[in-house]
C-alpha positions in Angstrom: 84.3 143.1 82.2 82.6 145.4 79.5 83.5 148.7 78.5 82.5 151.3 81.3 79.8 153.7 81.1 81.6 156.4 81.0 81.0 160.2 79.1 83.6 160.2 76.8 82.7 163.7 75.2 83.4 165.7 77.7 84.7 165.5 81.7 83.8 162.9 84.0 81.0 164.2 86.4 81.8 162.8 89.6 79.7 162.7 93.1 81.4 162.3 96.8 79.2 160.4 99.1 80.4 160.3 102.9 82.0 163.8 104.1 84.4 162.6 106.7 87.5 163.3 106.9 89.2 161.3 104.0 86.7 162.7 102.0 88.9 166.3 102.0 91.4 163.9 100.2 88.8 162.6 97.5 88.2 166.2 96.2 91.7 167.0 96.1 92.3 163.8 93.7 89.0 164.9 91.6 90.6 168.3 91.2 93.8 167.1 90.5 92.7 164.2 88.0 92.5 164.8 84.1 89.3 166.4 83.2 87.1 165.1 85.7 84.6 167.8 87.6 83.0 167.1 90.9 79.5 167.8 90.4 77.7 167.3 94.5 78.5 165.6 97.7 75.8 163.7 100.0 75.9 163.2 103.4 72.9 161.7 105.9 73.8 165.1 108.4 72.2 167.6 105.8 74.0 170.2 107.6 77.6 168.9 107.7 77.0 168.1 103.8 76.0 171.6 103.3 78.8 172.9 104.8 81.3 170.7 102.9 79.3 171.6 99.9 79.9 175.6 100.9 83.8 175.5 99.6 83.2 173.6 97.0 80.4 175.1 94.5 78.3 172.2 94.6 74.8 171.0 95.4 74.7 169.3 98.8 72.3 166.1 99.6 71.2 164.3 102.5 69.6 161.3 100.3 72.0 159.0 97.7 69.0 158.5 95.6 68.2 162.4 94.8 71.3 162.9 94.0 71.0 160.4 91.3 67.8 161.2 90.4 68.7 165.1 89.9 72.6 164.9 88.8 74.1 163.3 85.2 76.3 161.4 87.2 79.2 159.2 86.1 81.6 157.8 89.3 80.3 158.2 92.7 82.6 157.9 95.7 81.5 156.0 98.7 83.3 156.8 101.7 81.1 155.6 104.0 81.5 153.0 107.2 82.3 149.8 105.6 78.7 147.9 106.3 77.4 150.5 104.4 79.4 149.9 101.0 77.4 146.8 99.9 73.8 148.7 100.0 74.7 152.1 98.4 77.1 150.8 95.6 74.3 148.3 95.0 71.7 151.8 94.4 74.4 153.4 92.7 75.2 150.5 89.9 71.5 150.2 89.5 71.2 153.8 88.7 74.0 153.3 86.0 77.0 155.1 87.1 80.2 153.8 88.2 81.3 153.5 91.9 84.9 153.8 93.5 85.0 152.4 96.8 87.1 153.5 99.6 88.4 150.1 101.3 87.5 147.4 102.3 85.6 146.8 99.2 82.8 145.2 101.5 82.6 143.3 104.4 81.6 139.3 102.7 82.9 138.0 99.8 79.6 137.2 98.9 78.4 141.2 99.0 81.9 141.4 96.9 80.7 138.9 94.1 77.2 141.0 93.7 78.6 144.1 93.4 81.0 142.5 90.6 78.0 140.6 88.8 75.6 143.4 88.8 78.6 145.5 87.4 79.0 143.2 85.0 75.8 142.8 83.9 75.1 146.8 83.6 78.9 147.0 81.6 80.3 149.1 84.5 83.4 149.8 86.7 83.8 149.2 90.2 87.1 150.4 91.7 88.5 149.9 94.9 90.4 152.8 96.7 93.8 150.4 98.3 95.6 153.3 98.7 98.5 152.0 100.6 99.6 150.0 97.3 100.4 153.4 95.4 102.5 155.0 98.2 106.2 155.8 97.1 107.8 153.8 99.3 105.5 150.7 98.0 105.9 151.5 94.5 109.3 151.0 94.6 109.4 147.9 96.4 106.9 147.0 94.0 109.1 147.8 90.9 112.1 146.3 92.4 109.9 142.7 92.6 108.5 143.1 89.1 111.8 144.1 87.6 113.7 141.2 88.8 116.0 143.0 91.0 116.1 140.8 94.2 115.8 137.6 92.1 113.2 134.5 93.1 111.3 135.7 96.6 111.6 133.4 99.7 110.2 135.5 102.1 107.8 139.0 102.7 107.3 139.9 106.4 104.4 143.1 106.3 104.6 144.5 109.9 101.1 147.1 110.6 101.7 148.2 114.1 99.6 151.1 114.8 97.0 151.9 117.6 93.7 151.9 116.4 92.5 154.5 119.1 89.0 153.5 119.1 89.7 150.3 121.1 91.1 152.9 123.9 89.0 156.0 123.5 85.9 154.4 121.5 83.4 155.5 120.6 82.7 151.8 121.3 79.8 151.5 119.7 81.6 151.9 115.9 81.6 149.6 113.2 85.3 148.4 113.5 84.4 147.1 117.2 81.1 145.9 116.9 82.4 141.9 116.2 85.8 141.1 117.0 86.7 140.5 113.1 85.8 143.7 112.2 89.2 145.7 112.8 91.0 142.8 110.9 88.7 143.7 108.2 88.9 147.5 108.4 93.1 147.3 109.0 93.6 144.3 107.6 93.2 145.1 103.8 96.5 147.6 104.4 98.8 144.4 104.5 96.8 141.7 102.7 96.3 143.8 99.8 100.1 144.2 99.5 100.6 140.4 99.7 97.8 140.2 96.9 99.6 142.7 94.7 102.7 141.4 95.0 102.9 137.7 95.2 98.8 136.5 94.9 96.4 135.1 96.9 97.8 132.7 99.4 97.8 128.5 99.0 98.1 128.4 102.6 97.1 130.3 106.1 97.5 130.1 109.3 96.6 132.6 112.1 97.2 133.6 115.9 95.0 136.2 117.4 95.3 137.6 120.8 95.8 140.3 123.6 91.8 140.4 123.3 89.9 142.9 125.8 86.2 143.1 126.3 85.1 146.7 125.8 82.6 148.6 127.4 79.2 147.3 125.8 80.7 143.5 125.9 82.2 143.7 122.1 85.9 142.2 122.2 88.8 143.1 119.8 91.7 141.4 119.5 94.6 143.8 119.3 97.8 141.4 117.8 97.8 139.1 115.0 100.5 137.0 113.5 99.0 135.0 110.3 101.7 133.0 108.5 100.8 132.2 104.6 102.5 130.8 102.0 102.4 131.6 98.0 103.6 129.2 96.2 107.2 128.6 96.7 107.1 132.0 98.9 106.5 132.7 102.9 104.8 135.8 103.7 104.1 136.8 107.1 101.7 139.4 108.2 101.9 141.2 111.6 99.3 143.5 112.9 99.8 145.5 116.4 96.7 147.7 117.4 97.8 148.7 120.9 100.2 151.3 122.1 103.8 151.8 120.6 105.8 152.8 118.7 104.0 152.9 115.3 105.7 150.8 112.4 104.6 150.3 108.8 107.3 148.3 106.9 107.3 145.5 104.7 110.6 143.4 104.1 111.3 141.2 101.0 114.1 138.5 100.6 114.9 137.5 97.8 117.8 135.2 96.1 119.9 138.1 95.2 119.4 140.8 97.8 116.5 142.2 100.1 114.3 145.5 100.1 113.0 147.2 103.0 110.2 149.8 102.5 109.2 152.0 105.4 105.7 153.2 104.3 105.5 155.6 107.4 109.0 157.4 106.2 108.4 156.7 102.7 111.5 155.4 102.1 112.3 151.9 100.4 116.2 151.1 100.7 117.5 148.1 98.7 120.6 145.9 99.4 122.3 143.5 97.5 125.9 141.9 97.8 128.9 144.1 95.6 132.0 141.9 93.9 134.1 143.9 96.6 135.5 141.2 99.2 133.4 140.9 102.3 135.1 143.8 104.5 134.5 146.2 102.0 131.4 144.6 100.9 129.8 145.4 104.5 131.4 149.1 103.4 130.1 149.6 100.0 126.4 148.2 101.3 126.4 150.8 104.3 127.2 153.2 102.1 124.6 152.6 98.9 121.4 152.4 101.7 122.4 155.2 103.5 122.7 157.3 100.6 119.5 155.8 99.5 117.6 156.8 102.6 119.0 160.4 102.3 118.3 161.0 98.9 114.5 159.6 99.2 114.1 161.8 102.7 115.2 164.7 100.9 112.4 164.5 98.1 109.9 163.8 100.7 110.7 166.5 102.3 111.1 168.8 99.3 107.4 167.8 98.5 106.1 168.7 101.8 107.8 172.2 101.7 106.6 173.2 97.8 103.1 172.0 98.6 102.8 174.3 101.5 104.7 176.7 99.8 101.8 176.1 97.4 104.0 175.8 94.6 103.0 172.2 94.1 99.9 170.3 94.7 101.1 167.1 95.9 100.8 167.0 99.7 102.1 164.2 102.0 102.8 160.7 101.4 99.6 159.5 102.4 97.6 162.2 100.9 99.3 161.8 97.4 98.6 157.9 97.6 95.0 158.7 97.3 95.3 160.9 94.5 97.4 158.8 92.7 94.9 156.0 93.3 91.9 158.6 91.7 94.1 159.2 89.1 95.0 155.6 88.1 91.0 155.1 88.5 89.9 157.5 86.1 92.8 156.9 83.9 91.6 153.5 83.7 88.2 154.4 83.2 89.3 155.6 79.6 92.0 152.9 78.4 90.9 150.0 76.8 92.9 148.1 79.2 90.4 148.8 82.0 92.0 149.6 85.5 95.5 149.1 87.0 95.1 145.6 89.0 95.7 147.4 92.4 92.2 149.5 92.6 89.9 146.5 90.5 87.2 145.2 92.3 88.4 141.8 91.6 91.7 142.4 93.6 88.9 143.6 95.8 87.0 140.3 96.1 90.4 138.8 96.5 91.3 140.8 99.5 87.9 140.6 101.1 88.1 137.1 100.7 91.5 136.4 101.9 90.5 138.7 105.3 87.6 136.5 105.8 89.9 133.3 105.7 91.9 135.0 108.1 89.3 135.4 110.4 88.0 132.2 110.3 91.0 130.5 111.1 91.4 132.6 114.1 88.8 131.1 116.0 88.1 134.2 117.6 85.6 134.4 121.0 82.5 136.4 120.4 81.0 139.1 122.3 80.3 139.0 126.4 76.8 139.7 127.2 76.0 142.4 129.8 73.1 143.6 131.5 73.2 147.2 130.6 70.3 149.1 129.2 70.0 150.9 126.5 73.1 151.7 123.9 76.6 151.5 124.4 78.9 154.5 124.9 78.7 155.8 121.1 76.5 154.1 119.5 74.5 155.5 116.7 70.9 156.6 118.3 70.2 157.5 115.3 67.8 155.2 112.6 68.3 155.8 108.7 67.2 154.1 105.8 70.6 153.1 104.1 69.5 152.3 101.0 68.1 156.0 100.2 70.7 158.2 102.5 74.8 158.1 103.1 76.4 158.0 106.4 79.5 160.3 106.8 82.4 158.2 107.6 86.1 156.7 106.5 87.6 153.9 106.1 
């Protein structure tokens, strides 16, 4: 891809687009990222984007294309619902500025592969915000792979089991819920993005989805899948729980020479591999080095959490400081004639997008039931916008 267009003479004016609640994250990376300035927000509520604004010291839009037409801007972030992210990054490349996407990157390849010609064409940047890829505990799974430490992989299993309330609670009428591939394309590019980073895009898939229920309004979502790929020589399993439970975010590597375990929810990755000790003290020795592994990471989490309330460090939680380190990386990369770090490029995007879609196909999933009711489902959007000149606010 070509240079970006990027001001290289002074900081990188930056514009938030979508004021939900990850958006509060967003600004916190802009702040926190070297010499980059956040220059207005835009939300379709002209209110709620005023308000927002209010803190900040920044204009406040209801329309995408204003904002471009009044603001020098550089990066806009859209952190919109996801069937919004092909339209709006489309007005924003055409305006010239460069776009960082909170994820998915879209939802079709094919919406992926315009956004990435159009960049190309126009010589700029599309990044992709896969957050969960610059976590602690993931960067140091990801460091023990790269460096060798667990030898040739055999297996990865990636376990996602969290509730995705909206299935019990709605509102119904939501994006995710609206087909019944759409959660495995909202979740989905957690886990599948890790499998992309750190063994590629898979030779072979094969999926099982089921525990379906039909919601009010007669969409169905499908709350387990278990999708089985290979890569290469390497099996990687992907297992993704949306009901009730215990919530689990873990992914396990086995290698030749040892095994990892990283528990993204804890942020704690633990790695264990066999000692020259006989196998009694072996077992010993082993107990010992993961143990003091777990309590010497939950310590520095912890440590973290106190200073940055203590407001003697701006870091914030786990999840919060993935985000800013995946600003960072993107504006970092904005400026090195390297281009971006692989994890946030909209190829990796296309990759991921098109991997999801490969899982749903293969899934063979029932469509919607069709019901007699009148009018809109229970939280629907009564409301009608033109997309392609206004922002939604929303997260992904």
């Amino acid at each position: 891809m070509t240079a970006p267009n990027v001001v290289t003479g002074g900081p990188v004016r930056a514009a938030i687009v979508g004021t939900g609640y990850i958006a509060e994250f967003h600004v916190r990376g802009i702040q926190n990222a070297r010499e980059v300035e956040l220059v207005a927000v835009c939300d379709s509520n002209a209110t709620v984007a005023k308000a927002f604004a209010a803190g900040l010291g920044v204009p406040a839009y209801s329309s995408l294309q204003t904002l471009l037409a009044e603001q020098r801007v550089d990066v806009v972030h859209l952190l919109v619902p996801p069937d919004l992210h092909y339209p709006l990054a489309k007005v924003v490349l055409e305006a010239g500025a460069n776009v960082f996407i909170e994820k998915p990157m879209c939802v079709s390849a094919e919406e992926t592969r315009d956004l990435l010609d159009l960049a190309g064409a126009k010589g700029l940047t599309i990044g992709v915000n896969h957050s969960m890829l610059f976590e602690g505990a993931f960067q140091r799974l990801r460091d023990h792979v790269r460096n060798g430490d667990l030898g040739p992989l055999d297996h990865v299993t990636f376990n996602h089991f969290a509730e995705l309330a909206f299935i019990r609670f709605g509102p119904f009428g939501n994006w995710m819920l609206r087909e019944p591939g759409n959660a495995l394309l909202e979740i989905g590019p957690h886990p599948v993005s890790g499998l992309v980073d750190l063994l590629g895009v898979p030779d072979e898939i094969q999926v099982a989805a089921d525990r379906d229920i039909v919601l009010p309004g007669g969409a169905r979502a499908y709350r387990r899948w278990r999708i089985h790929t290979r890569v290469g020589r390497t099996a990687a399993d992907i297992n993704i729980e949306l009901g009730p439970g215990f919530p689990q975010r873990t992914i396990a590597v086995r290698g030749l020479l040892g095994t990892a375990l990283a528990d993204l929810d804890s942020n704690i990755c633990t790695i264990d591999r066999r000692t020259p000790a006989s196998p009694d003290f072996d077992r010993h020795k082993r107990g010992v080095s993961i143990a003091s592994q777990v309590s010497a990471q939950a310590r520095s989490t912890l440590a973290d959490y106190i200073l940055t309330k203590a407001k003697l460090r701006r870091r914030g939680n786990p999840y919060q400081l993935s985000i800013m380190n995946s600003i960072a990386a993107f504006y970092d990369g904005l400026r090195s004639p390297a281009g971006l770090d692989s994890r946030i490029t909209g190829e990796t995007g296309r990759s991921v997008i098109e991997t999801c879609e490969t899982i749903i196909r293969k899934a063979k999933l029932k469509g919607r039931v069709e019901t007699t009711r009148v009018g809109p489902s229970p939280g629907s959007n009564r409301r009608s916008w033109s997309w392609a000149v206004r922002a939604s606010s929303g997260a992904s």
